[in-house]
C-alpha positions in Angstrom: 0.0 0.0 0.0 1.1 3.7 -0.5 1.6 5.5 2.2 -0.9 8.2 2.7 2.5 10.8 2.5 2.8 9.8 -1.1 1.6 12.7 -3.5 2.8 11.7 -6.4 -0.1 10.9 -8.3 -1.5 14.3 -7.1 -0.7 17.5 -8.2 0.7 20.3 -6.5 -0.9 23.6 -5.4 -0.3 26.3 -7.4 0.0 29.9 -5.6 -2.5 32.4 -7.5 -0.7 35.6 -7.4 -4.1 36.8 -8.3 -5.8 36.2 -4.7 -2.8 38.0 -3.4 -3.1 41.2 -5.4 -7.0 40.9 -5.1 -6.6 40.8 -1.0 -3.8 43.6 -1.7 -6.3 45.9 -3.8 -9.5 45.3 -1.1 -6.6 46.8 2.0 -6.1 49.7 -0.1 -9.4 50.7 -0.9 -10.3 49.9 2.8 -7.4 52.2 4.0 -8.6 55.0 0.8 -12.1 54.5 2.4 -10.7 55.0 5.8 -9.2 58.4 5.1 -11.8 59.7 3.1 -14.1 58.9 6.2 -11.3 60.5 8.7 -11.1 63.7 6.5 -14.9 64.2 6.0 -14.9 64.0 10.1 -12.2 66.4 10.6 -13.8 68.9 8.2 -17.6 68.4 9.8 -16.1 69.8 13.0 -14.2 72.6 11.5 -14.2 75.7 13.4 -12.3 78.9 13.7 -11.9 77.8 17.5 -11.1 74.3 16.6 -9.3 74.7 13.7 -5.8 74.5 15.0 -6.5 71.0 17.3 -8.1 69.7 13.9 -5.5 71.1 11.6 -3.1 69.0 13.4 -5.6 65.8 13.1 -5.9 66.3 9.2 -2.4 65.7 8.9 -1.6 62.4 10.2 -5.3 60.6 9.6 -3.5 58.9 6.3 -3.4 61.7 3.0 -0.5 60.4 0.8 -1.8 60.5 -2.6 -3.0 62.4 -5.4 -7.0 61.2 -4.9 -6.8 61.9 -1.0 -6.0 65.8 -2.2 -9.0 65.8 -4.8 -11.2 64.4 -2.0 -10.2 66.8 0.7 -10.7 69.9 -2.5 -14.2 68.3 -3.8 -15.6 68.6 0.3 -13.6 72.1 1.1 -15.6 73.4 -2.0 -18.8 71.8 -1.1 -18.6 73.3 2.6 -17.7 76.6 0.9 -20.8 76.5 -0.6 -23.2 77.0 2.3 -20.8 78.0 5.1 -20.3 81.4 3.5 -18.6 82.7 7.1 -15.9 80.2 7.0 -14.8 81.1 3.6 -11.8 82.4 5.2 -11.2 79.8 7.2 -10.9 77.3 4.2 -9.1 79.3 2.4 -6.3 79.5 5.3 -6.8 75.2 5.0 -6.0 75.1 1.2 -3.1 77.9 2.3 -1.2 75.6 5.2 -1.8 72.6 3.6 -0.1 73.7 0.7 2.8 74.6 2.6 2.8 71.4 4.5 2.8 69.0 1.3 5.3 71.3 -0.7 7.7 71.4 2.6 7.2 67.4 3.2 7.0 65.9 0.5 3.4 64.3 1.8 2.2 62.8 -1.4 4.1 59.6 -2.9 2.7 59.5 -6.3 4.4 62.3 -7.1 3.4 63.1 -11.0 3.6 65.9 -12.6 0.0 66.5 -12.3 0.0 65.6 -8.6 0.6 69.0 -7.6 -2.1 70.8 -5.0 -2.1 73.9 -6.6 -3.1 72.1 -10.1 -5.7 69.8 -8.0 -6.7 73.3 -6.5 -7.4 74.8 -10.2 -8.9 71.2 -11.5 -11.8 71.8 -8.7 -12.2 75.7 -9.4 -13.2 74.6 -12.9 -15.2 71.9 -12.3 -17.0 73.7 -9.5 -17.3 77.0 -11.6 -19.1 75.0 -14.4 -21.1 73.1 -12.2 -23.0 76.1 -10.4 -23.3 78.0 -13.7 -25.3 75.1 -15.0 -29.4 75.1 -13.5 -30.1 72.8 -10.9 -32.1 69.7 -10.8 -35.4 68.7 -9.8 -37.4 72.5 -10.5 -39.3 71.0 -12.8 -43.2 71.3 -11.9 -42.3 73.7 -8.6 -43.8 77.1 -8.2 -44.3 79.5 -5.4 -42.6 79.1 -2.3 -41.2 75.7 -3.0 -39.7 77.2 -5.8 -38.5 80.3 -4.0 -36.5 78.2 -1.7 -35.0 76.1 -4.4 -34.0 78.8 -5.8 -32.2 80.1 -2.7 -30.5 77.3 -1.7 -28.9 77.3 -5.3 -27.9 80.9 -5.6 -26.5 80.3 -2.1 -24.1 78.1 -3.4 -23.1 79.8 -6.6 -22.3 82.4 -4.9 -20.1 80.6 -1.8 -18.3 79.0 -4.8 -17.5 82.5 -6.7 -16.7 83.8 -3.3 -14.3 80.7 -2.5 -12.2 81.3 -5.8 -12.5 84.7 -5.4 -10.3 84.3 -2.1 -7.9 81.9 -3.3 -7.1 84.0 -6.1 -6.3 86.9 -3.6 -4.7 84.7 -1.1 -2.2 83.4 -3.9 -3.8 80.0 -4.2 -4.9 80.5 -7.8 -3.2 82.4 -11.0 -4.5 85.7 -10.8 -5.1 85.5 -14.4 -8.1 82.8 -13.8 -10.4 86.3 -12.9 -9.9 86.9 -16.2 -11.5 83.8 -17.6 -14.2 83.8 -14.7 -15.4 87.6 -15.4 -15.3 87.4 -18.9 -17.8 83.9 -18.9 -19.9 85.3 -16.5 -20.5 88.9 -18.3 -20.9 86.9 -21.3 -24.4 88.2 -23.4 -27.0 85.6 -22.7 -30.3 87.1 -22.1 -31.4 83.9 -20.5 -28.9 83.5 -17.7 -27.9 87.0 -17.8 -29.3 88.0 -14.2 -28.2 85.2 -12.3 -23.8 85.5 -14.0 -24.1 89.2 -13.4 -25.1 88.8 -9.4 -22.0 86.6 -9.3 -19.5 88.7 -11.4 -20.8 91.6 -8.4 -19.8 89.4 -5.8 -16.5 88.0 -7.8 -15.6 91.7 -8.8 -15.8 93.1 -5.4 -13.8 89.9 -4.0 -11.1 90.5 -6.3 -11.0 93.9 -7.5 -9.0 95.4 -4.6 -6.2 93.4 -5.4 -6.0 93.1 -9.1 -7.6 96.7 -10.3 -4.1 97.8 -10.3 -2.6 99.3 -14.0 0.8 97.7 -13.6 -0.9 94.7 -13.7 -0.2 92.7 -17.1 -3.3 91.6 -17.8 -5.2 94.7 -16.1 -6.3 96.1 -19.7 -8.9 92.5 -20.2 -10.0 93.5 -16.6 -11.4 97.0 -17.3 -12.7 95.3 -20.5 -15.5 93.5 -18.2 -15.6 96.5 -16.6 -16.7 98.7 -19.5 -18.7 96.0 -20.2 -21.1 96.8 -16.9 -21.1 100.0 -17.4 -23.1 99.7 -20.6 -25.3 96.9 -19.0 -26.0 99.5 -16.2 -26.5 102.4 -18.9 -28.8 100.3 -20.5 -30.8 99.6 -17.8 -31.9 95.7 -19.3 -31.6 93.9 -16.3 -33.6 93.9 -12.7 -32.9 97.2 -10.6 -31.7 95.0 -8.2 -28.8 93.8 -10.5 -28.2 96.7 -11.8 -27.7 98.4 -7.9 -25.6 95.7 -7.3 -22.9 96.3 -10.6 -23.3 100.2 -9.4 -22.3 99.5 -6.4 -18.7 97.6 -7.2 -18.6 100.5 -9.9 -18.9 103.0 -7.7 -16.3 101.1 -4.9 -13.8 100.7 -8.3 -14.1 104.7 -8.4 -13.0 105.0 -4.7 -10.0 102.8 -5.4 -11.7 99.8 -3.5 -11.4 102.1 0.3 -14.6 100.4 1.7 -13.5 97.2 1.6 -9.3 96.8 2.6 -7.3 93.6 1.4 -7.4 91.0 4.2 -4.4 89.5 5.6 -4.7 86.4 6.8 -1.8 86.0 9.1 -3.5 88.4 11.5 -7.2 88.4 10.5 -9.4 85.6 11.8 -11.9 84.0 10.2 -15.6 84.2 11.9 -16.1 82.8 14.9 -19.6 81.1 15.7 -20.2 82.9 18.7 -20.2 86.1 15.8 -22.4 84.1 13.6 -25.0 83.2 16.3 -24.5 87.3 17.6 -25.3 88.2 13.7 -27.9 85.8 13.2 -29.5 87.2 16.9 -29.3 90.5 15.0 -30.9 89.9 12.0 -34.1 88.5 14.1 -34.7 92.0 15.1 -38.1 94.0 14.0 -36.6 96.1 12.0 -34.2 93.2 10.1 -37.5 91.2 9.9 -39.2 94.4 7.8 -36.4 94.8 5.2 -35.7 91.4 4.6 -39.6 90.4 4.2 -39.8 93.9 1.5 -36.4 92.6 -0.1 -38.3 88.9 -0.3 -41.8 90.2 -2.0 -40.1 92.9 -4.4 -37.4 91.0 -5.6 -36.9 87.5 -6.1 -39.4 85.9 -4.5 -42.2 87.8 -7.2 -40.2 86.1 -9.5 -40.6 83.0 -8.1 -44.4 83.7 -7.4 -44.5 84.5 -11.2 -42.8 81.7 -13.1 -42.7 77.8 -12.4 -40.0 75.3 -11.5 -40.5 74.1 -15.5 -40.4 77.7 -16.9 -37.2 78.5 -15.1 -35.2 75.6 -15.3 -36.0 74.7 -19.4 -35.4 77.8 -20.1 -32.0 78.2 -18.1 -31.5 74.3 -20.0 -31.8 75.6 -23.8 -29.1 77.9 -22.9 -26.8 75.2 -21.7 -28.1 72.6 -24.4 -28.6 74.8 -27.3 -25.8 76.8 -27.3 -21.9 76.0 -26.4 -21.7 74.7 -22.7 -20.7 76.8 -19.8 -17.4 76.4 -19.4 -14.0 78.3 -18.8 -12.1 76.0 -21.5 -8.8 74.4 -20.6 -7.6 76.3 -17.5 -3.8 74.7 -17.5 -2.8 77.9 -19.2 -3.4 79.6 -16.0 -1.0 77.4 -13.8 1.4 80.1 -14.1 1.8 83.2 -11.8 0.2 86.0 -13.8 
């Protein structure tokens, strides 16, 4: 009899290499999925009294690569968005984080394109486009329902606009990208027109102390846009709203920017929440309860009142469908310091 050690009429186990890179690829999408959750955390807790403690976490919870970066830009943006009063604050994140990778070393896929200042501009564009396109789901609202959607989205066009108006004056971003952001948005589109003119007002005045300057290269393209208001306000087409708006960065261009200074933000502080829930105290008075109730039935909220979900959004959709797409082209042009 054979003994049972015998194995030579069986054959021998082969190693698959392909269970060990299969186990491999499931730890590093766990570990991917681990910081992704770790850096969402950190941000969800983000305050201007908290920020240095969490600062501190953000660093060591696991960002090595390239996709870490985007993920940590795609949710700074997001926040950005609706947390209007820590626009600063993010802005000072992108700033030291910068400094942190570029002095460390931090990410180990180092590529050419895994640069944070080129992940920075990928997100400015995509977020740019995305906000200038109409929002889903307005189809069939009207009235109040349609009022608030409406909100909520000009809310965050305008934390966006506001975001990468910042990072442009913080250094963040080629100054040169305000060149490619105000010409799209004072582009003639009778459709849109309102809604990119609101946020080239709040883009302009973001920007405009720090780049209305004559020595600057590209400074002649700049008053370009701004001759351009100027006949949009002579003509009186748009809202009076929009048009007070335009007059009023106008008329701060003419006083060489003095009402609002540049910010520096080595020595200015973001706001705190004990100011936000002071401000918002504030705004609950009488009187703030009047203005902001006329401001609501004048302005936009007869519009709402006035057109349905369907109205507004198709007609915002043939401009994006029918005509070129909103979009500020290849930006990698701008990855220079101009």
């Amino acid at each position: 009899a054979r003994s049972w050690r015998q194995t030579d009429d069986h054959q021998k186990l082969e190693v698959s290499e392909r269970a060990w890179s299969s186990a491999q690829r499931a730890m590093k999408l766990d570990a991917n999925e681990g910081v992704t959750r770790a850096m969402k955390s950190i941000l969800n807790k983000l305050t201007v009294e908290k920020f240095d403690a969490l600062y501190q976490k953000l660093l060591v919870c696991g960002i090595e690569t390239r996709t870490h970066i985007e993920t940590l830009m795609r949710e700074v943006f997001e926040k950005a968005t609706t947390q209007h009063h820590f626009i600063t604050m993010y802005v000072n994140l992108c700033a030291r984080l910068h400094r942190w990778l570029t002095d460390e070393s931090m990410i180990k896929d180092a590529q050419s394109q895994c640069n944070f200042k080129r992940i920075l501009l990928n997100q400015c564009q995509s977020s740019f486009e995305q906000y200038l396109e109409p929002p889903e789901g307005l189809d069939g609202l009207e009235g109040d329902e349609l009022y608030v959607a409406q909100v909520k989205y000009k809310t965050k066009m305008l934390g966006n606009i506001k975001l990468v108006g910042e990072l442009i004056r913080a250094g963040m971003l080629a100054p040169k990208i305000a060149i490619a952001v105000s010409a799209e948005l004072v582009r003639d589109d009778p459709i849109v027109l309102e809604e990119r003119l609101e946020t080239l007002a709040v883009f302009l005045e973001t920007v405009g102390p720090v780049l209305d300057d004559r020595s600057w290269a590209h400074f002649a393209e700049l008053n370009t846009v701004f001759e351009q208001m100027e006949r949009i306000v002579a003509r009186g087409a748009v809202a009076p709203r929009i048009c007070f708006l335009l007059r009023d960065v106008l008329d701060r261009r003419l006083s060489r920017w003095q009402v609002q200074k540049v910010r520096d933000l080595t020595t200015e502080k973001p706001t705190t929440i004990g100011q936000v829930h002071e401000k918002a105290r504030q705004d609950q008075t009488p009187a703030s309860r009047v203005s902001r109730t006329w401001t609501q039935d004048s302005g936009a909220s007869s519009v709402a009142r006035t057109r349905t979900g369907s109205d507004w959004s198709g007609s915002r959709r043939k401009a994006f469908a029918g005509g070129r797409p909103v979009s500020l082209g290849s930006l990698g042009e701008f990855d220079g310091a101009g």
